[in-house]
N, C-alpha and C positions, 0 to 999 in steps of 0.2 A: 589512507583511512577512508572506508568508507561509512556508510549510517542506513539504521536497517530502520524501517518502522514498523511497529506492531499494532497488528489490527486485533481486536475484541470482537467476536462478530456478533452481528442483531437478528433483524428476522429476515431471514433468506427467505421466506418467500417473496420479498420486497427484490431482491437482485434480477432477475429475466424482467420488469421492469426499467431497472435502469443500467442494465449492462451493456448497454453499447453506447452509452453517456459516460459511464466508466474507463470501457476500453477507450473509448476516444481522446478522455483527461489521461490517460496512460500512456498514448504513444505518441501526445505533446511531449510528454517530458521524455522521452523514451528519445525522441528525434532533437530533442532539446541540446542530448548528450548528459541527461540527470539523474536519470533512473534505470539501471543496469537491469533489475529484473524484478517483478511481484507474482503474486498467486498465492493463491489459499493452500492452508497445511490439509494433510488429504483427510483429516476429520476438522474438518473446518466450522463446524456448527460447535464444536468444544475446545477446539483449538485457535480458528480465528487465519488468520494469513500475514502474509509481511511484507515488505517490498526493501529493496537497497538500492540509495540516495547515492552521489559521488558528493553532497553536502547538507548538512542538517536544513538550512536554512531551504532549499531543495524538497526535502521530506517533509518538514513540515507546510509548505506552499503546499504539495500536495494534496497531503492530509484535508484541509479547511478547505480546498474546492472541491475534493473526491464527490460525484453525486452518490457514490456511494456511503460516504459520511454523512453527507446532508440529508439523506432520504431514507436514515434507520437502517439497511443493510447493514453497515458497522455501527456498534453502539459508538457512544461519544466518547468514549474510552480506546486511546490510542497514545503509543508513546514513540518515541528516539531515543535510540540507542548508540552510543559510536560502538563500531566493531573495526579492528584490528585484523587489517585483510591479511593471510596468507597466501602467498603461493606452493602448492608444492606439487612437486615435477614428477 
């Protein structure tokens, strides 16, 4: 199983600010062995983005130090999901 989280997004013009504070809390976890992959949906000002956890408790660590969270790019609104990995060949 893994866990997806869902981001709400805020004011992008706030992100080129703090997107290499982002990227960088990304690929702690990323080298961590936690977080398989994130990125914005490709209408991300209405859609928002997601990211998948190998554990909730993972996701949400994430979430609360994102500078992105912190600095209004994502509204405060964000959730966890479990999702029910498939594989198919």
């Amino acid at each position: 199983m893994k866990y997806v989280l869902l981001y709400e997004t805020g004011d992008l013009s706030k992100a080129p600010l703090h997107q290499a504070a982002h990227s960088a809390h990304g690929q702690e976890f990323h080298e961590r062995g936690l977080l398989v992959a994130y990125g914005p949906f490709a209408n991300a000002q209405e859609e928002g983005a997601m990211a998948v956890f190998t554990s909730r408790q993972a996701a949400e660590e994430f979430a609360r130090g994102d500078p992105f969270v912190l600095n209004g790019v994502v509204q405060g609104s964000w959730q966890v999901r479990e999702w029910l990995e498939a594989f198919l060949p």
